[in-house]
N, C-alpha and C positions, 0 to 999 in steps of 0.2 A: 495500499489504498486505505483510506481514513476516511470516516463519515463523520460529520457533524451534524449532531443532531441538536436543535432549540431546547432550551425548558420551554415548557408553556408557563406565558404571563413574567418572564424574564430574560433579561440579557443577556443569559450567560449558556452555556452552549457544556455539549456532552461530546466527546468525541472517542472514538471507539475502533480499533484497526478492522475493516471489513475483507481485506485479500494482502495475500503476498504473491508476487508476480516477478515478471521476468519481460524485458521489452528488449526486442531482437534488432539487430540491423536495418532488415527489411520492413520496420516499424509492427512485424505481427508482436503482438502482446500475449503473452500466455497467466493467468490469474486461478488461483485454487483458495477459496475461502467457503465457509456457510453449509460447506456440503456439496458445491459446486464447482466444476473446473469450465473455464471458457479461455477460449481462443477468440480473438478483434482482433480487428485490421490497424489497431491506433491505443497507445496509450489513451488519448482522450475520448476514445468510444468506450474504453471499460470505465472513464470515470461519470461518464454518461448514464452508462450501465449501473452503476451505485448509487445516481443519486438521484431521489423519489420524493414525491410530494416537498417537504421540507427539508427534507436530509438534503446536505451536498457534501459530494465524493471529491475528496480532493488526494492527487499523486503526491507521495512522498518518496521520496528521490534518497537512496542511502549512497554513501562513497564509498568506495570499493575497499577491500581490504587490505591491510598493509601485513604485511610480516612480521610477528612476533619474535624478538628476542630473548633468549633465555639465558642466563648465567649459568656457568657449569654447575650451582647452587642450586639451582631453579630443575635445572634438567631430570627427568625419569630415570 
């Protein structure tokens, strides 16, 4: 979860990671940032949840992981 937050008296914009999460099959959302942990019903209720006055919370979506190859070089 990423917040965007204004400068004041400028166009240009601050953005700052606010949660790392986890969004399940049955759409519950589980989020641990700030000091806080919460459970929603929706990805888009915790970006709800993030974003305040002028901030807006916006989902950032990562691709899963691939497996790493190692050369016998490479190897421990």
């Amino acid at each position: 979860m990423a917040r965007i937050h204004p400068y004041e008296d400028t166009g240009e914009s601050d953005v700052e990671i606010a949660a790392w999460g986890m969004a399940y099959e049955d759409g519950r959302t589980e989020v641990v940032g700030s000091g806080q942990r919460l459970v929603l019903a929706s990805p888009e209720r915790v970006a709800a949840w993030f974003s305040r006055d002028e901030v807006t919370a916006q989902l950032v979506w990562l691709a899963p992981a691939t497996v790493a190859s190692l050369g016998p070089d490479l190897a421990a």
